[in-house]
N, C-alpha and C positions, 0 to 999 in steps of 0.2 A: 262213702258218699251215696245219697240218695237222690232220688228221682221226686221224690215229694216234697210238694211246693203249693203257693198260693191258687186256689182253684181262679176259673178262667175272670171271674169279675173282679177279686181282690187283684190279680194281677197286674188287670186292665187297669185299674185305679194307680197302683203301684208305680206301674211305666209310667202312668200319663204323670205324675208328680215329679219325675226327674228332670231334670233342666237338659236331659241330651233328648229326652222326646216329649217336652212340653209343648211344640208350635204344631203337632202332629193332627193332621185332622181325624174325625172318629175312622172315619174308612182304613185311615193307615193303622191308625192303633188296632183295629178290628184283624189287619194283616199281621201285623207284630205279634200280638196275642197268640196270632193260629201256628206262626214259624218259633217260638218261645220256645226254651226248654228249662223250665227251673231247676235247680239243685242246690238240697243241702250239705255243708259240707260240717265236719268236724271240727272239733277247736286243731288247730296242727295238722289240716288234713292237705295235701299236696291239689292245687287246681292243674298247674301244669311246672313242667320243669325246665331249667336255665339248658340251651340246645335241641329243644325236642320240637318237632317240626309242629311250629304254628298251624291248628285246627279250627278256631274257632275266636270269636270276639263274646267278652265278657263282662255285662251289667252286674252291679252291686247292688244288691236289695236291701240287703240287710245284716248285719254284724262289720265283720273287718277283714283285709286282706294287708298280709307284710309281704313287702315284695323286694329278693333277696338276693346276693350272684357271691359266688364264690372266686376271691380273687386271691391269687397267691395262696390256695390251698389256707385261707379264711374266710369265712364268711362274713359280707357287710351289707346291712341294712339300706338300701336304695332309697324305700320310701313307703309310706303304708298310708292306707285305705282305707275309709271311717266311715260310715253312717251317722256315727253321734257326731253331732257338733261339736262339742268339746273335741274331741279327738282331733276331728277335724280342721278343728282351729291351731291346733297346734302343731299340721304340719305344713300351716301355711304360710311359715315364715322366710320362704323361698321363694315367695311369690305364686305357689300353688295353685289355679284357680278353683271351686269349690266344682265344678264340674267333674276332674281329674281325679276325685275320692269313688265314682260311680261306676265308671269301664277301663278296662284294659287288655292287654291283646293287640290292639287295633295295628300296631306298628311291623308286628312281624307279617302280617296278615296284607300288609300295604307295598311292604318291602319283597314279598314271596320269601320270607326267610325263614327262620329259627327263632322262637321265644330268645330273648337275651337276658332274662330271670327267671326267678323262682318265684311264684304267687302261693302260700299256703292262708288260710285263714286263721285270722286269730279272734276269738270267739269262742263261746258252746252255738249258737247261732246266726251262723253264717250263710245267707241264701242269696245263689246268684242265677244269673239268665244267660245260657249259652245258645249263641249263634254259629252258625258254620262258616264256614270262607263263602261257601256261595249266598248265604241266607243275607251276610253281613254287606257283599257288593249291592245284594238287590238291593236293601236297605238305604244306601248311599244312593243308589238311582232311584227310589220311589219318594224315600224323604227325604227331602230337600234338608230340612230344618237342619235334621242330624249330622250335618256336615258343618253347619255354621256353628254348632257347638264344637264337635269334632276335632276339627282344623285348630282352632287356634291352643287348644289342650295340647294336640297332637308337636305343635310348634312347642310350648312351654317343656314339654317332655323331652324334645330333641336337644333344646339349650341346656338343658339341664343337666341332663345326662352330659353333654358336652362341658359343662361347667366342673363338674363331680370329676370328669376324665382329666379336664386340667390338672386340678387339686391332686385327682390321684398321680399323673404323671411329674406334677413337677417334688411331690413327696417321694417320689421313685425316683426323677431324678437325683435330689439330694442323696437319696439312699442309695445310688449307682456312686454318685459324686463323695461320697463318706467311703462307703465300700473300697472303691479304686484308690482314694488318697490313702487311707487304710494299709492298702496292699503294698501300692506304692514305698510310702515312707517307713515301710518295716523296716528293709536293708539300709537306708542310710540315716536313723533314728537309733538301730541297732550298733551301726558303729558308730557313729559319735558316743553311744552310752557306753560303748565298751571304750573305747579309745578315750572317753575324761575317765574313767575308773582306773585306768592300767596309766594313766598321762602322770600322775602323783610319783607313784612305784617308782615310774619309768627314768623321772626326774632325777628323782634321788637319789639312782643308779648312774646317773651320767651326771650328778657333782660329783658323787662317790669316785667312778673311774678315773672326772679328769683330775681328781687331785692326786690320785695312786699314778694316772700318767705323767703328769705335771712333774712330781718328782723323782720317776725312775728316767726319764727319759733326758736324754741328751736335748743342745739343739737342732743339732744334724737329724737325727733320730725324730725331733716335733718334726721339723720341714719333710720328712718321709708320708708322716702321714696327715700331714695337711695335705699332702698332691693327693696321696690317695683317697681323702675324703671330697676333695674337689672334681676327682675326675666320678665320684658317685653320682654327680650333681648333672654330670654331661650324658650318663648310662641311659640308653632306647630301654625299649619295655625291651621283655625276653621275646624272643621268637617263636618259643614253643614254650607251654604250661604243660607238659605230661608229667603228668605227678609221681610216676616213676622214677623219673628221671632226677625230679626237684628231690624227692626222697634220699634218691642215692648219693646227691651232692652235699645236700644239709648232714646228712652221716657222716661225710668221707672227712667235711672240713670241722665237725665237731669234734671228732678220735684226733683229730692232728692238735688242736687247739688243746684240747684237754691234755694231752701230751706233751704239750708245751709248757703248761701249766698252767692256763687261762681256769678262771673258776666261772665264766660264763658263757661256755663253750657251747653248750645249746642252743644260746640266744644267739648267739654266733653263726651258728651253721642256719638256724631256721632265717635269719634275716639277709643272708649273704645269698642263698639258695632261691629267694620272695624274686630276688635282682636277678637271679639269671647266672650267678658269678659261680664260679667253678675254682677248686683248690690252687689249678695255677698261675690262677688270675690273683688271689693273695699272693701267694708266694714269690712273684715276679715283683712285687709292689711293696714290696715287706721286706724286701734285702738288705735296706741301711739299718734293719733294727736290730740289734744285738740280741744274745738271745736272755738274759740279765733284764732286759727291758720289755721283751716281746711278751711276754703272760698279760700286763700291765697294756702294751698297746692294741692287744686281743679282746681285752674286757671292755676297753673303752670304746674298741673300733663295734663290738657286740653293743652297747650302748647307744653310741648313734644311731646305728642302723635302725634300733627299735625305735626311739624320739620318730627318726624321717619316718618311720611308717608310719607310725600314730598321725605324726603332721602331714602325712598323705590321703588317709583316710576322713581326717576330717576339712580337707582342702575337698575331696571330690565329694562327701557326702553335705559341706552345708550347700552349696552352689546345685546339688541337685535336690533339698529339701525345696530353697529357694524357689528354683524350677516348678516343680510343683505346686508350691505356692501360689506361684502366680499365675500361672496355665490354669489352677484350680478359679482367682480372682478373674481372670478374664472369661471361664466359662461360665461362671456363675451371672457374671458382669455385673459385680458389684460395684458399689459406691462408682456408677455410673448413669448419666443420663439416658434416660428411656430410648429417645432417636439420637444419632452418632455416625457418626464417620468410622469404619473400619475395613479390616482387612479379611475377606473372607477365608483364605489360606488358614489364619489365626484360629479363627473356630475350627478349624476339621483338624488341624493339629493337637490343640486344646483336647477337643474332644479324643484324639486317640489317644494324650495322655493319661486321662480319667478313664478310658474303658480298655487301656494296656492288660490287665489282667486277663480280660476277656477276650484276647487276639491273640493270646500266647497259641504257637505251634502255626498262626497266620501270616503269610509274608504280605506286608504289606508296601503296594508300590505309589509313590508319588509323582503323579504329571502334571506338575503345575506350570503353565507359562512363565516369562521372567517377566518381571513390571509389569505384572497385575494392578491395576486402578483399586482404588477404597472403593467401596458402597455408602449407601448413606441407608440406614436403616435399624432392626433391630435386632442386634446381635445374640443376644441374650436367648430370644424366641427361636433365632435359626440355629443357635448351640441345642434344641432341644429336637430343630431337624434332621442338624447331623448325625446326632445321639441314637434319633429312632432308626436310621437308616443302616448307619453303622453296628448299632448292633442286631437289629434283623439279619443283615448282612454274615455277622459272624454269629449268631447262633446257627443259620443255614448251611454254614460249610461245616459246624460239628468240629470244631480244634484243626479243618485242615484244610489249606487250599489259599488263595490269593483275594486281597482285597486292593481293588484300585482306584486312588482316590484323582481323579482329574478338576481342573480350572482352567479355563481359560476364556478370552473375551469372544464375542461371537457377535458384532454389528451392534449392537444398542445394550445388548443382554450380558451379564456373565454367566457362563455355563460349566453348572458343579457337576460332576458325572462320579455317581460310587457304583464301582461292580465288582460284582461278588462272582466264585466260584460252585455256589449253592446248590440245593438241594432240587429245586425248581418250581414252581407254582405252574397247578394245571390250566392249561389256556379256559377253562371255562369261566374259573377263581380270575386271572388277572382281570379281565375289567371292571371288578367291583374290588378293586382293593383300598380303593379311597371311600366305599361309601363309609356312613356312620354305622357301626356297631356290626358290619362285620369280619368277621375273622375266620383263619385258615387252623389258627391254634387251638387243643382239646379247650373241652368247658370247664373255666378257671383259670386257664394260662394267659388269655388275651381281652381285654375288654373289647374290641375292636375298633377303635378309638384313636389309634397311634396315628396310622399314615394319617385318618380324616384327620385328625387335629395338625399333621404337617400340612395337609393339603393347607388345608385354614390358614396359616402362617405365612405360605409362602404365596397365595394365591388374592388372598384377602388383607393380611399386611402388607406385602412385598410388591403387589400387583403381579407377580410374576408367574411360573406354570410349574408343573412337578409331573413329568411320566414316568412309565416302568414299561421297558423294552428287554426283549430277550430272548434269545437262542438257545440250543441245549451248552451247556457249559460255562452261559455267560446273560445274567443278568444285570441290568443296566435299567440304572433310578437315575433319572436328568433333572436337575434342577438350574431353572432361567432366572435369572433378577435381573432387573432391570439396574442399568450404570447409573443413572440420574434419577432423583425421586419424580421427574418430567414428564419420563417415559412414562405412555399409557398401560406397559405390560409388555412382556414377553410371553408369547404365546411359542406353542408347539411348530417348529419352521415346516413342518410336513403335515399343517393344518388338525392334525388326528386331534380326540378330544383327549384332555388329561388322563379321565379315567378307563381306557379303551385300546389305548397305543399300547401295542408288544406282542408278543406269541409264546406261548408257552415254554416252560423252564424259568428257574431264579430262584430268588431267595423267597423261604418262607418269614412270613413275618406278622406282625397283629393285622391282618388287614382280613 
């Protein structure tokens, strides 16, 4: 990058043609002129980078600027900056204004923050005007004009960004909500496919045995093991699963069976051992059988026992597909009306089902009141507050620690309370965790975007408030809604402002 640029008259002409300093009188432009710095830049050449502490506010002269952030370890095109008309026009199908192609900077510069992109030029001819933080305030105090251009850019960039963060987060939620059902419905997708594969086999095993039982066996001898098949049906789970233990019993009762002369002694011992049953728990139940008959009442007792598990595993695996299903339908909140009546319980459950994967090694506690009231509102938008809260929450504690989700009614308001056992956010961070665009997390991990978009939600749809409170050990995110769509808002009961109430320590999160 170079320092050479338009000398001081082409300059002066240059600025005065811009619509952010056209209303400028000569005097100011004669100031502008003398505070100027042009610079050429390279086709690819870096103006500033995504996190690097805002220095300076940026006019476009001439060529292009693509302005870029790295999100999830890819990069995506935000938006670009044209001089040509053509170019120009085409990316103003967002509603762009034609002012918004000529500076930028101006937001980190406003906010005392961090650039929140990357601006490199695209071009061989790209020349810009850099001003400083302090050249840029004077600026705003001496011209007037400049602001009335400004402002409502400035505006159009916030929505937008904020619009693009939607987009982005509810594409991430889907891809949270894909992810989790994913995960979810591995284990009981896996047994149903195993249990109808082995269901065939299993069948033709248990015609096969009852007709070998059917005619070895007396009727005294049926009536034996009908009771014992009956009292299968009455059997608690086992008390203990030590696999040791099951090992040695599925052994002990296979070598006796196969001794008897069962030819399904395997299947015998692994399915009698699944129950908890021990050799002389057969053997005590197995007296009226002759032993002429016993191989025959061995294979077939081996038989059933396989059928009941098959038909166990797919009695618990479809009722918990189901489950899912619908948790998945409810958080989504599909084939649903936009405003609705619900139960806010339902979202933060919903929601731990879809982000279970991600709470593994988490205990998670439930305080919910009993005969909690519906809401009237929208469910769909606050599944995407719990979501942000919750998993802020549980990436902060790192796979370890306590997550507590509270409810309960509080005078006009319902009050949602998640606290985490986290990592902590430094008290200087917590009272900007709501603003827009910024974030605690490296550059690329956070748009900064999440809480402000819950704030938005819960503040501006819901009328209600959203703080973040906290001590060492225990971070606490409140959410108020109001009971009746009537109510003017639930506000913070200890007056503090939303983004401001707490003390240091909590969960890190995009904020």
């Amino acid at each position: 990058m170079t320092d050479a640029g338009p000398h001081a008259g082409t300059l002066r002409s240059a600025l005065h043609g811009l619509e952010l300093f056209a209303a400028l009188t000569d005097d100011q432009l004669d100031w502008l002129v003398s505070v100027s710095r042009p610079r050429v830049l390279a086709d690819g050449e870096v103006l500033f980078r995504d996190g690097e502490e805002a220095t300076g506010f940026h006019v476009l002269l001439s060529g292009g600027l693509v302005v870029t952030k790295v999100v999830d370890g890819r990069e995506e095109v935000l938006t670009r900056h044209s001089t040509e008309e053509e170019s120009a026009a085409s990316e103003e199908h967002d509603g762009k204004p034609s002012a918004a192609h000529r500076f930028t900077g101006e937001l980190p510069l406003l906010t005392e923050g961090s650039y929140v992109a990357t601006a490199a030029a695209s071009g061989p001819s790209t020349t810009v005007v850099a001003y400083s933080r302090e050249v840029f305030f004077e600026m705003l105090t001496r011209c007037h004009g400049v602001a009335a251009v400004l402002l409502p850019v400035l505006a159009w960039r916030i929505k937008s960004s904020e619009v693009q963060a939607r987009k982005r987060a509810t594409v991430e939620a889907l891809g949270t909500l894909a992810a989790g059902l994913a995960h979810e419905l591995n284990n009981p997708a896996a047994a149903v496919a195993r249990a109808a594969q082995e269901l065939v086999p299993a069948l033709e095993r248990l015609t096969g045995t009852a007709y070998a039982w059917g005619a070895a066996a007396s009727g005294a001898e049926r009536a034996v093991l009908d009771t014992l098949t009956g009292e299968l049906d009455k059997l608690a789970p086992p008390e203990t699963t030590d696999p040791l233990a099951m090992a040695d019993a599925e052994e002990e009762i296979a070598d006796w069976a196969e001794e008897a002369g069962a030819r399904q002694s395997g299947l015998l011992g692994s399915g009698a051992s699944d129950l908890g049953l021990e050799l002389g728990w057969l053997l005590d139940r197995l007296e009226g059988v002759g032993p002429a008959a016993l191989p025959a009442a061995l294979d077939h007792l081996a038989a059933l026992l396989e059928a009941r598990s098959l038909a166990a595993e797919l009695r618990a695996a479809g009722p918990r597909i189901s489950q899912l299903v619908a948790a998945t339908r409810d958080y989504a909140n599909l084939d649903r009306a936009p405003e609705q009546r619900f139960s806010v319980t339902d979202g933060l459950e919903n929601t731990l089902v879809v982000l279970r994967s991600k709470l593994s090694g988490i205990t998670v506690v439930r305080a919910y009141d009993p005969g909690l009231p519906e809401l009237t509102g929208y469910p769909g938008e606050l599944n995407q507050v719990w979501t942000n809260l919750v998993d802020n929450a549980a990436e902060a504690m790192e796979g370890s620690g306590v997550l507590t989700l509270r409810a309960r009614p509080e005078g006009v308001c319902m009050v949602v309370e998640i606290t985490d056992t986290g990592r902590g956010i430094p008290e200087d961070v917590l009272p900007r965790i709501f603003e827009p665009f910024y974030t605690t997390k490296d550059v690329g991990k956070g748009t900064g975007l999440g809480l402000h978009l819950s704030y938005r939600i819960v503040t501006q749809r819901h009328q209600g408030s959203i703080t973040a409170r906290s001590r060492p050990g225990e971070t606490r995110m409140v959410v108020r809604l109001p009971l009746a769509p009537a109510v003017a808002g639930c506000a913070d009961p200890d007056g503090t402002d939303t983004t401001t109430s707490g003390v240091a320590g909590g969960a890190a999160s995009d904020r």
